[in-house]
TORMARKE-576039 format. One record per residue: chain; x, y, z of N, C-alpha, C in turn; residue in three letters. Coordinates in nm, 4 decimals, padded with zeros to 6 digits. Layout:
// TORMARKE-576039
unit|n.u|n.v|n.w|ca.u|ca.v|ca.w|c.u|c.v|c.w|code
A|X|Y|Z|X|Y|Z|X|Y|Z|ALA .
...
// end
This chain:
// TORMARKE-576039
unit|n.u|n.v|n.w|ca.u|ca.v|ca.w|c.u|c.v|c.w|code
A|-01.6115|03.3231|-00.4758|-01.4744|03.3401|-00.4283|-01.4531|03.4844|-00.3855|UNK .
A|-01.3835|03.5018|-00.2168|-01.4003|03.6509|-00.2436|-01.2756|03.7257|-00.2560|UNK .
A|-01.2526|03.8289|-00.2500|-01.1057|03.8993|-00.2404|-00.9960|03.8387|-00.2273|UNK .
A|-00.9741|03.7824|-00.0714|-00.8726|03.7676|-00.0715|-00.8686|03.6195|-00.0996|UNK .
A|-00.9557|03.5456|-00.1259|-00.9323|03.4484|-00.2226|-00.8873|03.4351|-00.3517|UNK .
A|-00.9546|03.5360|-00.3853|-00.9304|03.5217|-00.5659|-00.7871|03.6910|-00.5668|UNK .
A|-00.7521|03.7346|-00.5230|-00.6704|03.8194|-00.5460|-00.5193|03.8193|-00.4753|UNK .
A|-00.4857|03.8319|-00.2801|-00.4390|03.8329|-00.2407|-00.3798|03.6872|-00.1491|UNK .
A|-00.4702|03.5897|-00.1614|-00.3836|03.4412|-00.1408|-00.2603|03.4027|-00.2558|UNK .
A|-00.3096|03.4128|-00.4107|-00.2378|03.3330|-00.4953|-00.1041|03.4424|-00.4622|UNK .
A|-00.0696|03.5333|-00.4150|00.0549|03.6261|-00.4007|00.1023|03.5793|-00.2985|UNK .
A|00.0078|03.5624|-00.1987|00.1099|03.5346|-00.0584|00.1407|03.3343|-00.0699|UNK .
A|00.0579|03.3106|-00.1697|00.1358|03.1333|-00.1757|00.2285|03.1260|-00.2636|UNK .
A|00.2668|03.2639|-00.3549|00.3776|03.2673|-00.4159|00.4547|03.2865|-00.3392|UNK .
A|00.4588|03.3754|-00.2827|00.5888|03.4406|-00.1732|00.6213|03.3250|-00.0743|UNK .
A|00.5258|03.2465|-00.0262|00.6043|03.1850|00.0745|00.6457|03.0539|-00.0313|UNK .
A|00.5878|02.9845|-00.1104|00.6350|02.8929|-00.1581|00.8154|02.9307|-00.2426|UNK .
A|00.8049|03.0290|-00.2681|00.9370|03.0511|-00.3564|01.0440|03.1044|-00.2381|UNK .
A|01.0373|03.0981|-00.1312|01.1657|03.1264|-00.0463|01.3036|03.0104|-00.0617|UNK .
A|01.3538|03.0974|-00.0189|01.5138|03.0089|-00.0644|01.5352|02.8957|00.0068|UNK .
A|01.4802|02.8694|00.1018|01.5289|02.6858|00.0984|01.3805|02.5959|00.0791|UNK .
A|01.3027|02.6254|00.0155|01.1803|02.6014|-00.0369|01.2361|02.5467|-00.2019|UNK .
A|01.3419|02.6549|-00.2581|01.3513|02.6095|-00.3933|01.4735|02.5360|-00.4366|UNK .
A|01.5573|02.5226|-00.3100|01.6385|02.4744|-00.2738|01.5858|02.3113|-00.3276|UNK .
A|01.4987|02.3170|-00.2444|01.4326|02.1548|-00.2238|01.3749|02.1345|-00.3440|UNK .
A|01.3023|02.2359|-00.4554|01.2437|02.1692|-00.5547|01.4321|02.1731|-00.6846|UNK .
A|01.4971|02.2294|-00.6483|01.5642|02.2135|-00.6968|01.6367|02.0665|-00.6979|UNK .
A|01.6247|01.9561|-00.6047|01.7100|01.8353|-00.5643|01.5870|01.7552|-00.6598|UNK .
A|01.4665|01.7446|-00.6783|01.3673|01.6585|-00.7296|01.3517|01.6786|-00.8925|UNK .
A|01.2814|01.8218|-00.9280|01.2421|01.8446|-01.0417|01.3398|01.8149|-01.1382|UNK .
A|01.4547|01.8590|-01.1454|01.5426|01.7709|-01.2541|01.5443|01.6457|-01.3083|UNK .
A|01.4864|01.5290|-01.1904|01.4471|01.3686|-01.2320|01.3612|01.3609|-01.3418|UNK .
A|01.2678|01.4604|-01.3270|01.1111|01.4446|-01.4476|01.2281|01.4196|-01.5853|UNK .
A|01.1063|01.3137|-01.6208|01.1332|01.2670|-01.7569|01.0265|01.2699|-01.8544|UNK .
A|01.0353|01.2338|-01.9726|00.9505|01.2363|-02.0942|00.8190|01.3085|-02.0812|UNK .
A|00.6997|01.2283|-02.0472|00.5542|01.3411|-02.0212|00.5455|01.3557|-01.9137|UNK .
A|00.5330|01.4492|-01.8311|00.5246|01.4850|-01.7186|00.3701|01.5757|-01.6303|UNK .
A|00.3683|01.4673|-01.5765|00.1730|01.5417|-01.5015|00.2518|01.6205|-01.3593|UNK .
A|00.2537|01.7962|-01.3812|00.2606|01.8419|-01.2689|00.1535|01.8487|-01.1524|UNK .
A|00.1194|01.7790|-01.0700|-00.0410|01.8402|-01.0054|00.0163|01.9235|-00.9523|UNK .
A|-00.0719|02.0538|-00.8980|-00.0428|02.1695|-00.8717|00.0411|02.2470|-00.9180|UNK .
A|00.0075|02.3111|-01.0698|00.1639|02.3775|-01.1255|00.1648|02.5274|-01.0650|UNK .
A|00.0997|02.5741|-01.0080|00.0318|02.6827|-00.8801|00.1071|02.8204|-01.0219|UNK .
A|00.2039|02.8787|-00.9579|00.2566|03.0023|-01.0235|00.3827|02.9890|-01.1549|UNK .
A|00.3825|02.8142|-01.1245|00.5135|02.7873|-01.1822|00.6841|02.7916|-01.1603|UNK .
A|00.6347|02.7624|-01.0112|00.7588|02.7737|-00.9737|00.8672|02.6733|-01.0195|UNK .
A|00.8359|02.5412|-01.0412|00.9677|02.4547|-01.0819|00.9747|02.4519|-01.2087|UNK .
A|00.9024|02.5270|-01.3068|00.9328|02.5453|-01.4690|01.0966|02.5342|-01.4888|UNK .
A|01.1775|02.6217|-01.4082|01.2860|02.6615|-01.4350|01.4128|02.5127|-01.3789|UNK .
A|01.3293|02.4688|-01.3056|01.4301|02.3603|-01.2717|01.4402|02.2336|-01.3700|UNK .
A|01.3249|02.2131|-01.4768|01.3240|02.1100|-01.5249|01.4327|02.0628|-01.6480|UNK .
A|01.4786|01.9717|-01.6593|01.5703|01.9485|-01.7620|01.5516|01.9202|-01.8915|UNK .
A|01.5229|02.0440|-01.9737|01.4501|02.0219|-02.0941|01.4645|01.9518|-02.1849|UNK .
A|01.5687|01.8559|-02.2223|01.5850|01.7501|-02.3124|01.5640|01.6021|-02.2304|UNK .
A|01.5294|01.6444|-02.0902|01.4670|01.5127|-02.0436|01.3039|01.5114|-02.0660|UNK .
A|01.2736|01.6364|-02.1019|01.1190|01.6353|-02.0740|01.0143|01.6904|-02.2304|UNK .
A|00.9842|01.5915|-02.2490|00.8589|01.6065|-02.4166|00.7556|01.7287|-02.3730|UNK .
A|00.6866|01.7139|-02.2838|00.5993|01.7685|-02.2627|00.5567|01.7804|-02.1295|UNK .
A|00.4736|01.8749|-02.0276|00.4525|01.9168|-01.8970|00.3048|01.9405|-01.9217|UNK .
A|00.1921|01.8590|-01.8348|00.1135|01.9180|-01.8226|00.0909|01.9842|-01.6450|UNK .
A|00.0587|02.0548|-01.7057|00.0353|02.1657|-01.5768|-00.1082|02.1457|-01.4868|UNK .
A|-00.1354|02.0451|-01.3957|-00.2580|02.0758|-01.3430|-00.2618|02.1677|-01.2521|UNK .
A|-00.4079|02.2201|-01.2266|-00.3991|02.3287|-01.0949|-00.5493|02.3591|-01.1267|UNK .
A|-00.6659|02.3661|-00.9885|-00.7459|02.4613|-01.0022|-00.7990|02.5739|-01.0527|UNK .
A|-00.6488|02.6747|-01.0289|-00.6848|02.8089|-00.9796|-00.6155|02.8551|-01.1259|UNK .
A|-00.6961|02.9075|-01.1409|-00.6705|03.0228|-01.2895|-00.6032|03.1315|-01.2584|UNK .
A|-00.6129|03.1858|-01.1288|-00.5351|03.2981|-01.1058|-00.3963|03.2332|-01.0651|UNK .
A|-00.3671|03.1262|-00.9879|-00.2075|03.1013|-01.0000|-00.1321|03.0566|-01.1127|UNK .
A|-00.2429|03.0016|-01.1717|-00.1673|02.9822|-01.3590|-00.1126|03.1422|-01.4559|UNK .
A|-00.2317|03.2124|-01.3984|-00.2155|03.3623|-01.4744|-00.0239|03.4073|-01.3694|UNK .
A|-00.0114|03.3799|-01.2462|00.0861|03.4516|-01.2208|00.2433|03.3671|-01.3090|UNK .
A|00.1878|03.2151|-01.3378|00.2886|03.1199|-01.4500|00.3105|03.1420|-01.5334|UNK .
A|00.2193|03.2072|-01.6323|00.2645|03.2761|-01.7475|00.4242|03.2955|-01.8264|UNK .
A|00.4460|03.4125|-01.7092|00.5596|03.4678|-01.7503|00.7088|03.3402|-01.7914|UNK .
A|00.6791|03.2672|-01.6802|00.8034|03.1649|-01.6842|00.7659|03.0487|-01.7746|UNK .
A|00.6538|03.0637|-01.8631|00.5926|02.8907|-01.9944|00.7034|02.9892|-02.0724|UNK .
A|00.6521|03.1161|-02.1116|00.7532|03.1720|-02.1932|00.9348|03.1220|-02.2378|UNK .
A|00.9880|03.0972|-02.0796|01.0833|03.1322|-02.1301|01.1504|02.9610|-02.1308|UNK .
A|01.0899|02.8510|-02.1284|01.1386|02.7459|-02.1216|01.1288|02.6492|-02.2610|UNK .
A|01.1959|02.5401|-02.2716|01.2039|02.5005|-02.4583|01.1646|02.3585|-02.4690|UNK .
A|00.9929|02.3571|-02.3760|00.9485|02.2341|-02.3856|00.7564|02.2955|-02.3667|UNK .
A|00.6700|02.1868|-02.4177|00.5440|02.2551|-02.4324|00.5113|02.2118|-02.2887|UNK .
A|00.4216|02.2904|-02.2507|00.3592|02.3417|-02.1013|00.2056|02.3254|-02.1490|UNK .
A|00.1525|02.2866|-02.0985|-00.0162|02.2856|-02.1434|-00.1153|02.3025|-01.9824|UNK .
A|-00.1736|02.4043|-01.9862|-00.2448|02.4265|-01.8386|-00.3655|02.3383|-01.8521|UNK .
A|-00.3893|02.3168|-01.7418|-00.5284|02.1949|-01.7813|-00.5883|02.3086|-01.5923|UNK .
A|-00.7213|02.3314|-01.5994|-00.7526|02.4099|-01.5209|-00.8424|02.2732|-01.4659|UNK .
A|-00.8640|02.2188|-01.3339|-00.8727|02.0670|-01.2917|-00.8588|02.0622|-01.1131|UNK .
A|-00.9146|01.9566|-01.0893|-00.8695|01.9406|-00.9382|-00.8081|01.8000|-00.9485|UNK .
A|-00.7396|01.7725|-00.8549|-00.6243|01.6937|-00.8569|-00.7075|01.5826|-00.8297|UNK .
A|-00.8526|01.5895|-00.7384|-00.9084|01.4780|-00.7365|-00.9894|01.4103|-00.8109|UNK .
A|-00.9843|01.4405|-00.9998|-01.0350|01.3836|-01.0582|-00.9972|01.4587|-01.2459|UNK .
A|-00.8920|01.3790|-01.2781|-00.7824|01.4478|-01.3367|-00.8401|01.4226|-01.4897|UNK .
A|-00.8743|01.4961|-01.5804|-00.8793|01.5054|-01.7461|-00.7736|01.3958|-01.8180|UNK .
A|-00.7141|01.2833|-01.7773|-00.5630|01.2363|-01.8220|-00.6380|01.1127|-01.8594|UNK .
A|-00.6000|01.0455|-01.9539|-00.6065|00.8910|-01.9462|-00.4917|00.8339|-01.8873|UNK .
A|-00.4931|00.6728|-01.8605|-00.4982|00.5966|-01.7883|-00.3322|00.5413|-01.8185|UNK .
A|-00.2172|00.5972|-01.7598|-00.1121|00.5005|-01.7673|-00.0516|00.6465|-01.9148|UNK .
A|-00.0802|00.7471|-01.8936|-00.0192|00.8495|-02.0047|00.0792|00.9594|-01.9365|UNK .
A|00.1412|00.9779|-01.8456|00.2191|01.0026|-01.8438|00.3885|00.9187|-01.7507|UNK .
A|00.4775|00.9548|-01.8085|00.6134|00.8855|-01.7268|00.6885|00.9061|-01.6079|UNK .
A|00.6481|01.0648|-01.5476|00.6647|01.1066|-01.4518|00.5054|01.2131|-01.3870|UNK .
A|00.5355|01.2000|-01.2944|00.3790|01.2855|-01.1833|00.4857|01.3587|-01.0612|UNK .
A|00.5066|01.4347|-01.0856|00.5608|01.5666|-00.9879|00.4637|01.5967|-00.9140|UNK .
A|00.4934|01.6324|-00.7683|00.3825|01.7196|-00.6710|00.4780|01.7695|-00.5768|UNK .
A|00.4814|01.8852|-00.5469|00.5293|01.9770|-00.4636|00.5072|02.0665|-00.4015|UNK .
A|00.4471|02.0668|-00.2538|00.3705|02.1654|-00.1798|00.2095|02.1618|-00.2384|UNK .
A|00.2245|02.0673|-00.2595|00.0685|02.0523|-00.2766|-00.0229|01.9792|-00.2165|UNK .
A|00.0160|01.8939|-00.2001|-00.0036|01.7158|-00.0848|-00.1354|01.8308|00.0570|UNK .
A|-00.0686|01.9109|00.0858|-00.1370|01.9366|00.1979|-00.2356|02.0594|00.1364|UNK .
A|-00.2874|02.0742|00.0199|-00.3867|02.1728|00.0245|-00.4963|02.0964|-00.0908|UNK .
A|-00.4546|01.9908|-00.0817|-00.5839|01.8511|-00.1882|-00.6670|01.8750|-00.0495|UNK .
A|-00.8350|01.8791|-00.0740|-00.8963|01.8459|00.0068|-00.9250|01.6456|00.0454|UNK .
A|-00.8584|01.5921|-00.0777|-00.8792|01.4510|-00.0667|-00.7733|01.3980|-00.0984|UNK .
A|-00.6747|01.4043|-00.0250|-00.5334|01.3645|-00.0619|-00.5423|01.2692|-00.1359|UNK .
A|-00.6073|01.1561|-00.0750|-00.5725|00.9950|-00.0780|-00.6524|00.9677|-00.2158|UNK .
A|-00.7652|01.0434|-00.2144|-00.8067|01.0676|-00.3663|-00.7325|01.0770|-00.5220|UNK .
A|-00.7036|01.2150|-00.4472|-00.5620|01.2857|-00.5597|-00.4224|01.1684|-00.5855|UNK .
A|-00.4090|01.1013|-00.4954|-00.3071|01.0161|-00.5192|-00.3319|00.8965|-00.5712|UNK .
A|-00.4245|00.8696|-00.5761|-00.4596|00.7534|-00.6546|-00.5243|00.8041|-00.8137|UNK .
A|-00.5031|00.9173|-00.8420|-00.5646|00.9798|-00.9709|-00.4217|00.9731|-00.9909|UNK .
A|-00.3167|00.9816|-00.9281|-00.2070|01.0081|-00.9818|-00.1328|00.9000|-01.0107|UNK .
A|-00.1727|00.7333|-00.9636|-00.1067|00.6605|-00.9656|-00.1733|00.5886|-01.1213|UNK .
A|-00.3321|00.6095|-01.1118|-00.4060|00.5472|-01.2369|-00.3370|00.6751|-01.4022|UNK .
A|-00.3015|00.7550|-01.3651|-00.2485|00.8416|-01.4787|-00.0854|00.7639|-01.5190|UNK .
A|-00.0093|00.7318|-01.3936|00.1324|00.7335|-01.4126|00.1457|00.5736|-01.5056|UNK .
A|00.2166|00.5705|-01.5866|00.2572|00.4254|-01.6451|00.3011|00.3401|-01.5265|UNK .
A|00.2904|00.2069|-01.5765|00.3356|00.1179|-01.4779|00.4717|00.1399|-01.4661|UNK .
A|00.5831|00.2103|-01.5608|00.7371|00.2324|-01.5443|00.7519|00.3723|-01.5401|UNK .
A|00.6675|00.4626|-01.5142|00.6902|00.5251|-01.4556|00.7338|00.5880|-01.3256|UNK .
A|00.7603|00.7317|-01.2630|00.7799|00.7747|-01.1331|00.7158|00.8592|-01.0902|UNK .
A|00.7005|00.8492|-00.9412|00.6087|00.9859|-00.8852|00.7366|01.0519|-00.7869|UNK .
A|00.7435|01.1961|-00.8332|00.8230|01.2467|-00.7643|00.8118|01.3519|-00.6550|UNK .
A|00.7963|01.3393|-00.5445|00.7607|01.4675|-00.4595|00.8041|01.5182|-00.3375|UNK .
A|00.8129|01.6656|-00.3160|00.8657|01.7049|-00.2093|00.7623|01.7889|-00.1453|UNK .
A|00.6926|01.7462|00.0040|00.6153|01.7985|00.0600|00.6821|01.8134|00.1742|UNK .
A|00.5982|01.9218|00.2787|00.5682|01.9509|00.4250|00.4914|01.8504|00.4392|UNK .
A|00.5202|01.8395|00.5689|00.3916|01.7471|00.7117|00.4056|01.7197|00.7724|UNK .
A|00.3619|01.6225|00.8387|00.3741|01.5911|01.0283|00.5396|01.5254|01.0405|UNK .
A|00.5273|01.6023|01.1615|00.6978|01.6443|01.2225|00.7532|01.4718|01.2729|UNK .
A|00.8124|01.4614|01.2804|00.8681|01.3208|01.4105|00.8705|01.3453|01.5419|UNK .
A|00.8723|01.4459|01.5879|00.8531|01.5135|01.7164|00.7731|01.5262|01.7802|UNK .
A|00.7296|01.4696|01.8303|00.5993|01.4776|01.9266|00.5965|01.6200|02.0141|UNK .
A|00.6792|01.6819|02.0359|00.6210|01.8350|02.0733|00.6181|01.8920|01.9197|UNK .
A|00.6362|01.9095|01.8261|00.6075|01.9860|01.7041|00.5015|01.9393|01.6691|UNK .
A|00.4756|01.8302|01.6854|00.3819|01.7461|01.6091|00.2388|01.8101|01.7287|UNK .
A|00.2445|01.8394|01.8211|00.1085|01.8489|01.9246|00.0949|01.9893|01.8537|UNK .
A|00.1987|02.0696|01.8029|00.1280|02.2138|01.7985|00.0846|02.2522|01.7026|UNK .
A|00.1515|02.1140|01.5900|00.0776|02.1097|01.3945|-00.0384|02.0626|01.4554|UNK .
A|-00.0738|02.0282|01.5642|-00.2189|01.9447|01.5619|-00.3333|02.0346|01.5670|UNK .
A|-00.2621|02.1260|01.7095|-00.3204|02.2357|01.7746|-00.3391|02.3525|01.6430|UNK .
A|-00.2599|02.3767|01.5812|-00.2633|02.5077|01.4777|-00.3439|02.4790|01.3230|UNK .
A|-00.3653|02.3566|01.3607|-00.3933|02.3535|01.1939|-00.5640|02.3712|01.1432|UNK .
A|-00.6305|02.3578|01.2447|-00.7737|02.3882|01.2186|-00.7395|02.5775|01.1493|UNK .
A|-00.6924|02.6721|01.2616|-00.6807|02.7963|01.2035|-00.5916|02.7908|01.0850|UNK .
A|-00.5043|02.7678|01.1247|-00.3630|02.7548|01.0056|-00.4401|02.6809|00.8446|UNK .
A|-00.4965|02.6423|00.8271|-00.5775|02.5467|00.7333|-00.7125|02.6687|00.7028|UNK .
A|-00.7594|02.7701|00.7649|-00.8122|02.8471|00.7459|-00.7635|02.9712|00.6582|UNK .
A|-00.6737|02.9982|00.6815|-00.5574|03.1202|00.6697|-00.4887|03.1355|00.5514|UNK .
A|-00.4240|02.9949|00.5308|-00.3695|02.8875|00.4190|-00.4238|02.8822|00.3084|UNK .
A|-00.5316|02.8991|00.2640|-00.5847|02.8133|00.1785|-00.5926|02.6833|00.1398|UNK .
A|-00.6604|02.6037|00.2433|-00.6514|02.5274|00.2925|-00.5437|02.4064|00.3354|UNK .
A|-00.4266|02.5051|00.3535|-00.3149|02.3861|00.3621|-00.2815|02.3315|00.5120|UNK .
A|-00.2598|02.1953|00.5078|-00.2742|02.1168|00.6505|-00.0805|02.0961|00.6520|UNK .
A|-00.0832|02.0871|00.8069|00.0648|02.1433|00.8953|00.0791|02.0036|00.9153|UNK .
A|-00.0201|01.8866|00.9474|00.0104|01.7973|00.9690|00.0031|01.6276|00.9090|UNK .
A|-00.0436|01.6332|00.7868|-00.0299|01.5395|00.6866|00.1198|01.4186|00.7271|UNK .
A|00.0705|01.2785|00.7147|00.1502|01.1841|00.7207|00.2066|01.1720|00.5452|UNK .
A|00.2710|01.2615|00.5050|00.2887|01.2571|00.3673|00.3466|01.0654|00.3120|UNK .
A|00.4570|01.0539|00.3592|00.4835|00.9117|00.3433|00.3708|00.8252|00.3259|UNK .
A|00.2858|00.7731|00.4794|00.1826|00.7001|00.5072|00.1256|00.6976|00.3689|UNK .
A|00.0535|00.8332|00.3243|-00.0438|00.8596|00.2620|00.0166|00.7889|00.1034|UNK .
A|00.1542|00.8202|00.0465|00.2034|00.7480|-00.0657|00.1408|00.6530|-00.0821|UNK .
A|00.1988|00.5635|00.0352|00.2210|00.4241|00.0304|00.0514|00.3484|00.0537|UNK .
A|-00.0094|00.4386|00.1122|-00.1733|00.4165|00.1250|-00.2601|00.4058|00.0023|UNK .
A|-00.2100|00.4876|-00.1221|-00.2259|00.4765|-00.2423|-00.2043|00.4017|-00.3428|UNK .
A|-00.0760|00.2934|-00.3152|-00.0540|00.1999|-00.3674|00.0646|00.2403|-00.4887|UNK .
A|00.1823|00.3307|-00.3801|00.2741|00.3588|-00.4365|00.4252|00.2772|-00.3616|UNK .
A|00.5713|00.2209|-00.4183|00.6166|00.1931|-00.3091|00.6762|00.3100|-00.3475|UNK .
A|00.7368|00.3813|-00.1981|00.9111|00.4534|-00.2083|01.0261|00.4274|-00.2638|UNK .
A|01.0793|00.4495|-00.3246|01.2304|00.4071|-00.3588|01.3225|00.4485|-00.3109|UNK .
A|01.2846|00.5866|-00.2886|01.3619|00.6891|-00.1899|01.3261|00.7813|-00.1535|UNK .
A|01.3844|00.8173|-00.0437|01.3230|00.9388|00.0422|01.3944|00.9756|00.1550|UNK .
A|01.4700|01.1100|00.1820|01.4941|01.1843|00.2779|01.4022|01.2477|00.3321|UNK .
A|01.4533|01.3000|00.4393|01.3580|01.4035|00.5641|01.4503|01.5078|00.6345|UNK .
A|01.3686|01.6294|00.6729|01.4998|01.7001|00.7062|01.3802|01.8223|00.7517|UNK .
A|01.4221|01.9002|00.8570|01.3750|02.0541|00.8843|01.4311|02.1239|00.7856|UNK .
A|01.3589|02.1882|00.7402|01.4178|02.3113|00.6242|01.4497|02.4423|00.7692|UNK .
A|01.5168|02.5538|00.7268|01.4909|02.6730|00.8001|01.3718|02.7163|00.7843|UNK .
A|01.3815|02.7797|00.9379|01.2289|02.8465|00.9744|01.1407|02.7911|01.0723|UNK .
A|01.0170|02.8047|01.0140|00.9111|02.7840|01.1495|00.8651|02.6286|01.1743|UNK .
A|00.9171|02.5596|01.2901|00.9100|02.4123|01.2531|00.8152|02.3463|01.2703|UNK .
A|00.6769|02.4008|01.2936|00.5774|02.3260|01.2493|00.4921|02.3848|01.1124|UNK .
A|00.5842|02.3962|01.0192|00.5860|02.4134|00.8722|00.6700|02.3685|00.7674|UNK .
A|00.7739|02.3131|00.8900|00.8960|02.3503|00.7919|00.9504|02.1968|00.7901|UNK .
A|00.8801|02.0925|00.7900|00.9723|01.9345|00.8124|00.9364|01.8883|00.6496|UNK .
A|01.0112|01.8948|00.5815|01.0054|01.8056|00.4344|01.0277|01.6617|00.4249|UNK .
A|00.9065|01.5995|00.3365|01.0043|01.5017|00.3508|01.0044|01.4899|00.1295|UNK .
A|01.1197|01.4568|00.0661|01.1255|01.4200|-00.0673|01.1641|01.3114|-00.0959|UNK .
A|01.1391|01.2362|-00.2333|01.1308|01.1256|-00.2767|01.1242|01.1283|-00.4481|UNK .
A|01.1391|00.9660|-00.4059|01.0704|00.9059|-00.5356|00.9802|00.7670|-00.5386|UNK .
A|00.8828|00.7438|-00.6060|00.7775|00.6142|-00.5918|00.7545|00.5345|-00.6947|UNK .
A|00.7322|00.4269|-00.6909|00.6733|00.3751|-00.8158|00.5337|00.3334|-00.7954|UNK .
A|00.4368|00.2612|-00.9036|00.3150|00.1696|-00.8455|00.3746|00.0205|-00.8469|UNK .
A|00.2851|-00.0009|-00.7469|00.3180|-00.1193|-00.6724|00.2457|-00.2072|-00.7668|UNK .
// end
């Protein structure tokens, strides 16, 4: 891993992930989590603070990267529910089978190298009454936004650490063998072939 892998990415995916209508949006989802909760990607810890702590027993924290867990730290501290880091890739998860009640993912969907992978690790973890809750970026409805997520994302996916501009986030749910229950879509502010969210909620089918 070199430099600006292991030093100066996990800062700049803090900075852009924590902008204000970025937390805006994890602010409308993360409150749903209930009882055990599988975060994939708990990156720096950004939605620690949104969660509703007498809805939630316990959080496990997945994530790769040891250095975006080290920048989480500070915020396990200050919350009044146990946090447990599990250092893991999303495409093949330490969890048994049907153990947790909620599966959070947020801004993460597009930097799994095996999405469709990761989502089906997430559906064999979630109870059958459980929810999957998530708010991602991805491919626009626009067919001119959508030609230039097409065009940008080989570099942009370089740059990123590996995060893709143009992911069918929905498709990909429901490809996993999740249904929707609900789900808005909306341009956040800013750069709009980055910036199209779409959030929800799923069950297994």
């Amino acid at each position: 891993m070199g430099i600006y892998q292991r030093y100066v990415l996990p800062r700049v995916v803090h900075l852009t992930c924590s902008l204000k209508p970025t937390m805006k949006q994890r602010e409308k989802v993360v409150p749903l989590a209930e009882g055990r909760v599988l975060e994939v990607g708990i990156g720096s810890g950004l939605n620690l603070p949104f969660y509703t702590p007498d809805k939630v027993q316990h959080v496990w924290g997945l994530d790769p990267s040891k250095e975006m867990w080290a920048l989480a730290k500070k915020k396990v501290g200050i919350v009044d529910f146990d946090v447990e880091f599990i250092e893991a890739a999303a495409e093949e998860m330490p969890l048994d089978d049907s153990s947790a009640d909620t599966v959070l993912v947020t801004y993460t969907l597009c930097t799994i190298p095996e999405a469709l992978l990761a989502l089906a690790e997430m559906r064999r973890v979630l109870k059958q009454s459980g929810q999957l809750l998530f708010c991602e970026h991805g491919a626009a409805p626009d067919e001119g936004v959508q030609r230039w997520q097409n065009r940008l994302n080989p570099i942009w996916k370089r740059l990123g650490g590996g995060c893709n501009l143009n992911r069918p986030i929905a498709t990909l749910i429901e490809q996993a063998g999740f249904k929707i229950r609900g789900m808005d879509t909306m341009y956040l502010p800013g750069w709009r072939p980055a910036s199209f969210n779409y959030w929800g909620t799923a069950s297994r089918c």
